[in-house]
Backbone bond lengths (Angstrom), bond angles and torsions (degrees), N, CA, C in turn:
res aa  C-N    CA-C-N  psi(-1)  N-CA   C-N-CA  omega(-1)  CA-C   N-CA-C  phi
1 X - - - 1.447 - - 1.530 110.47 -
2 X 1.079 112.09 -30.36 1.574 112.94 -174.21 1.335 124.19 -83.65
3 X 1.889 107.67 -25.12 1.411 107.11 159.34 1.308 126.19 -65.02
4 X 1.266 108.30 -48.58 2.168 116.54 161.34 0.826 126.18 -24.07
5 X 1.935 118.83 -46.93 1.159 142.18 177.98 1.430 104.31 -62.13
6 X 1.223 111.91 -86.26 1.807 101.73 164.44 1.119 142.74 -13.91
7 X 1.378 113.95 -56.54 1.412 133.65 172.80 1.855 96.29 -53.82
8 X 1.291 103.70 -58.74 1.625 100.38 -167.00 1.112 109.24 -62.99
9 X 1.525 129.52 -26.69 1.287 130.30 147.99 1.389 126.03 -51.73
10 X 0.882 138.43 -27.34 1.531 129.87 -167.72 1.096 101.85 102.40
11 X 1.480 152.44 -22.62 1.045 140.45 -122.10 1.611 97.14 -127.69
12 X 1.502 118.96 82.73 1.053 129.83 -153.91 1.563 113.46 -103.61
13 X 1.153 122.16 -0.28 1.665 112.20 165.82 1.348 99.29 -106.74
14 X 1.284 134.15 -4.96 1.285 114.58 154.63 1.185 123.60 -85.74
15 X 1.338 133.99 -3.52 1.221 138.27 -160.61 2.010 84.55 -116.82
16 X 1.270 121.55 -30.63 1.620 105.40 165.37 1.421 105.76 -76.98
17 X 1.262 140.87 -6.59 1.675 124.37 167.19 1.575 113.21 -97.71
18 X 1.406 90.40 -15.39 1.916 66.56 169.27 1.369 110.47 -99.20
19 X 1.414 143.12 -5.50 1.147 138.34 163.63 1.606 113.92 -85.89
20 X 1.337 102.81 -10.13 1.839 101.90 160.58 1.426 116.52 -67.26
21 X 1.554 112.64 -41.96 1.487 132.66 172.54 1.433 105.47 -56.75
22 X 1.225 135.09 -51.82 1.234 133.36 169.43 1.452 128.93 -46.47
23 X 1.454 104.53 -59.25 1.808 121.61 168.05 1.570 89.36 -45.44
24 X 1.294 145.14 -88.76 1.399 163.94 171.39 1.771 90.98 -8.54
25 X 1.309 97.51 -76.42 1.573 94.63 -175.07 1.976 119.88 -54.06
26 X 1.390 110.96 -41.99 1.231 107.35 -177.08 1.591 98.51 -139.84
27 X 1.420 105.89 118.09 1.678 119.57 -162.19 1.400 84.15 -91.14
28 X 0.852 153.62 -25.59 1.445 150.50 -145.79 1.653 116.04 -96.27
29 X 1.599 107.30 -24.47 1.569 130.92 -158.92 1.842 80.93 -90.30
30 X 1.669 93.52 104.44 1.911 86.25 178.35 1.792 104.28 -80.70
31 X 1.195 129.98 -39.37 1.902 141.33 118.38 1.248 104.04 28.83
32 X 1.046 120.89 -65.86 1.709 146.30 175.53 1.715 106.44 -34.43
33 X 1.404 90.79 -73.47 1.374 124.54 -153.82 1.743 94.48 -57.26
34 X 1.480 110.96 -66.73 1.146 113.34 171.44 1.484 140.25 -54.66
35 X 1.113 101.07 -28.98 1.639 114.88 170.51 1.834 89.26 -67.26
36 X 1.386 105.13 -75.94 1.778 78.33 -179.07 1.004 143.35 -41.57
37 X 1.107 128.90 -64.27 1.265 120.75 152.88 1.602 138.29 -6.99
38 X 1.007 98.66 -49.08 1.685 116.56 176.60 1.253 85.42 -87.95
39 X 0.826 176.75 25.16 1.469 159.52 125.21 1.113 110.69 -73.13
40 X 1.811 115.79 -46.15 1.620 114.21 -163.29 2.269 88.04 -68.95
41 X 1.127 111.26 -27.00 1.628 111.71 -147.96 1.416 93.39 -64.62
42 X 1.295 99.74 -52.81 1.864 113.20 160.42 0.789 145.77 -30.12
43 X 1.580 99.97 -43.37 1.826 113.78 163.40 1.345 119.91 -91.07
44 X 1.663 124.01 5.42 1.313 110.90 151.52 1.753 86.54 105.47
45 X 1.571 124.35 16.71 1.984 118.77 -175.41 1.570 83.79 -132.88
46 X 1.334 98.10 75.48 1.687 112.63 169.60 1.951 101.70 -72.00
47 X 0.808 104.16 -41.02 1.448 106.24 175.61 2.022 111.14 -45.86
48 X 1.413 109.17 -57.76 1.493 117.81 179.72 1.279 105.06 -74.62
49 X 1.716 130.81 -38.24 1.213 97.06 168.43 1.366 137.06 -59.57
50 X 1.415 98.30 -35.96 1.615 95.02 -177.81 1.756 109.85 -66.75
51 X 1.206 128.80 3.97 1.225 138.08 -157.44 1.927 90.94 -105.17
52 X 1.275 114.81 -41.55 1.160 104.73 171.47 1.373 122.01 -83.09
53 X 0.863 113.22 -19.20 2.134 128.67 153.48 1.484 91.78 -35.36
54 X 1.133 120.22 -61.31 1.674 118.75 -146.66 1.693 97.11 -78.68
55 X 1.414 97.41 -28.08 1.481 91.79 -179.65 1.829 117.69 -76.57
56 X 0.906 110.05 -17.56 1.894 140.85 170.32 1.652 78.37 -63.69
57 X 1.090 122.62 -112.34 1.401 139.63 -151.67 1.757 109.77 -49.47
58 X 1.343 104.67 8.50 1.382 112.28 174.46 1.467 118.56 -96.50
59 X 2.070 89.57 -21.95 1.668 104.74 -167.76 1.847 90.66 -99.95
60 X 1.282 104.63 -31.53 1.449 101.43 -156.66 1.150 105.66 -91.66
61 X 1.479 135.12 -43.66 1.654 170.88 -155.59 1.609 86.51 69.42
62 X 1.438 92.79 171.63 1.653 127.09 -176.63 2.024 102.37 -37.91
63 X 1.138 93.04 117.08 1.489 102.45 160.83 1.423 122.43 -147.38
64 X 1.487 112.64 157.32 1.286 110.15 -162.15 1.591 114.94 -83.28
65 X 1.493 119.56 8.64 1.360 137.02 173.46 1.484 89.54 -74.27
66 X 1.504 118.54 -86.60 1.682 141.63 163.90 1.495 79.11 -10.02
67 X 1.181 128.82 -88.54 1.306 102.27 -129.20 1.851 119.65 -89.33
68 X 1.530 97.10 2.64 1.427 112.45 173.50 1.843 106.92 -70.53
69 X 1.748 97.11 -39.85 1.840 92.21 177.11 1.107 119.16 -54.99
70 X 1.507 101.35 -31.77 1.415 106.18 -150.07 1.514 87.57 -74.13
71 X 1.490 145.16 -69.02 0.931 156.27 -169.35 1.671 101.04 -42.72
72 X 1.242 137.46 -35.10 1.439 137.17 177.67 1.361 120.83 -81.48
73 X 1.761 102.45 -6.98 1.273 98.06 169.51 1.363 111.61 -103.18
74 X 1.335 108.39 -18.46 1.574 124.42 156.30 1.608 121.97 -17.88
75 X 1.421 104.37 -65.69 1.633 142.78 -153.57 1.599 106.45 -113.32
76 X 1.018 136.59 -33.65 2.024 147.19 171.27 1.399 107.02 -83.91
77 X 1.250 91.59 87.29 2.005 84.35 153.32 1.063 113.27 -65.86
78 X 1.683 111.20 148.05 1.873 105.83 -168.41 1.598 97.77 -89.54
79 X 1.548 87.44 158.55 1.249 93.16 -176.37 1.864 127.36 -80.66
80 X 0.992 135.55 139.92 1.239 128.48 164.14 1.357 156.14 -152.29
């Protein structure tokens, strides 16, 4: 709840550490993974998001969902 909050704030590298804490807390929540991500993309560490992509496709393997985000985060500056 508190990363959401952030996010709805703008306030997007805090809202990528508490959903890092989460991934950390529950490896299993793939939910997790993506919410971070979109947070780091948000905060302008396009590099780590796509870094948590890889960690997605490590849990999930290669899919053509995975790899359509990945490509939209490619090409979308986030908004803010």
């Amino acid at each position: 709840m508190l990363g959401k909050c952030y996010m709805e704030t703008d306030k997007f590298a805090e809202a990528s550490a508490a959903f890092e804490k989460l991934v950390k807390q529950n490896p299993d929540k793939i939910d997790y993974y993506f919410m971070w991500s979109t947070a780091l993309l948000h905060a302008g560490k396009m590099k780590e998001a796509l870094e948590v992509y890889d960690k997605i496709e490590q849990i999930l393997g290669v899919t053509e969902e995975i790899s359509v985000q990945r490509k939209e985060f490619l090409v979308t500056e986030p908004t803010r």
